[in-house]
Every structure is written in structure tokens, then in C-alpha cells.
C-alpha positions, 0 to 999 in steps of 0.5 A: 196902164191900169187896164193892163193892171187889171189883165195883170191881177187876174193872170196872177191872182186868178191863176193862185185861186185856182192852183189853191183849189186844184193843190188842195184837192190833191194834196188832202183828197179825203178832206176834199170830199167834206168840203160840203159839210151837211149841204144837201145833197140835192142842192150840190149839183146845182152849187156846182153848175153855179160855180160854172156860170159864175165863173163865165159871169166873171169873165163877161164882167171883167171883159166889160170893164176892160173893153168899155170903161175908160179908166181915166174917165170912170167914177163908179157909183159917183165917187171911185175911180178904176184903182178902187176896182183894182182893189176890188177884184184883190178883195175877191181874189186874195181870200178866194185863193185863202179859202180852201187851206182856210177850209182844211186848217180848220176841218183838222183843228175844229179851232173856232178862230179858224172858222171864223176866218173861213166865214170871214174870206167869204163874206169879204168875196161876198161883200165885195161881189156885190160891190162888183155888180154895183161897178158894173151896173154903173158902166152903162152909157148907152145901148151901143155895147152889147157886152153891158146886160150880159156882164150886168147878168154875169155879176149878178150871178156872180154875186149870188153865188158868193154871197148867197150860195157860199157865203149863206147857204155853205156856211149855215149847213157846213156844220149840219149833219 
């Protein structure tokens, strides 16, 4: 059941986060454009090449906790059962679908309350992307799955990015032109 729930969230909550990423795109296309904010140039090819390994990082770890973790049996980090990562893959879906509109209201109004928000969402998926490759890191039981260091690769990567990269580096040189 809470495997199935899992498949369930991201179905929908995956597939929300990028309808929002591909709705907001076409619907404010100039503003799409300035999502980059003063990031350098230089480093955008290597922003967008790690949203794609990240994002293959994701499916690596998802598979892992949907094919070698027992939900009855699970208590990450000693203490959290298989609902609390439920909440965890929420705490990351839920404002990375909030994202980009978050991103436009406030490029529109320059409202500071606005931005703070924006900054809020990504260091929320940030903190809880690092909750995340702590989860997956605990699923180690011995060396018969050969999903486990790939999927402990994949958070690691995932977590970089939306911690360091997004959360970091995207918000610090938004404003810098």
C-alpha cells in the first residue's frame, strides 16, 4: 500500500511539477528567458546538464526505496517510518511544482515578500533533498542490490543540485547583473 502510494505521489505530483515547468514556459515565454538571473553564462550549461542527471539520480533513488525497502520494516535514520518519506517526496514535489509561477509573480511585482517565498520553496526541496539522500544512504543491508550505490550517487547529485545549485548559487546571483 504505501509502495503503491509512493508510485501514486509521483505520478501526480511529478507530473504537476512538470506541467508547471512546461505551462510557465509557454505561457510567459520573455520571462522564461530571465529565469537565470545574473547566473553566469558559463555556468548555465553545466546548471542544465545537472538538472538532467539529477533528475535520472531521482528515478535511481525512487527505484531503490520502491524495490529494496520494506515499508513495514523501514526505520530510516533509526527513528522514521516509510510514511515520513511520503511526506518527504511532498515536501519536494509540492514547492517544486510552486516554483517557477513563485519565480514569475515575483519577477512581475519585484515584491520582496514574493522572493522570499521563491527562496523559501528551494531551500524547503533543498533541506528535504538532503533528508532524502540521508534515507537512501540508511537502505543499505548488504551487498546483494546492486541498485543501492547507484541510488546513493543519484541523491547525492540530487541534493547537490537543489541545495547547492538551486538553492545556493541561483539565489545568490539572481539579483547580480
Amino acid at each position: 500500500m504505501q509502495k503503491l502510494l509512493l508510485i501514486f505521489i509521483n505520478v501526480i505530483f511529478g507530473s504537476l511539477v512538470l506541467l508547471s515547468y512546461y505551462k510557465g514556459v509557454n505561457r510567459e515565454p520573455e520571462l522564461s528567458l530571465k529565469l537565470w538571473g545574473g547566473v553566469p553564462k558559463v555556468l548555465q550549461p553545466y546548471i542544465v546538464a545537472s538538472m538532467f542527471i539529477s533528475a535520472l539520480g531521482y528515478f535511481l533513488f525512487t527505484s531503490n526505496f520502491l524495490i529494496n525497502v520494506n515499508p513495514s520494516e523501514v526505520k530510516f535514520l533509526g527513528r522514521f517510518n516509510y510514511w515520513f518519506l511520503l511526506i518527504v517526496y511532498l515536501l519536494i514535489l509540492i514547492p517544486s511544482a510552486l516554483w517557477i509561477e513563485l519565480s514569475f509573480s515575483y519577477m512581475k511585482s519585484g515584491d520582496i515578500n514574493t522572493w522570499y517565498y521563491v527562496v523559501a520553496v528551494l531551500y524547503c526541496v533543498g533541506f528535504f533533498s538532503v533528508l532524502l539522500l540521508l534515507f537512501t544512504v540508511d537502505t543499505y543491508v548488504d551487498n546483494s542490490s546492486k541498485l543501492y550505490l547507484p541510488s546513493v550517487i543519484g541523491a547525492a547529485l540530487f541534493a547537490f543540485h537543489t541545495l547547492f545549485l538551486d538553492g545556493l548559487i541561483w539565489t545568490f546571483f539572481f539579483h547580480k547583473n
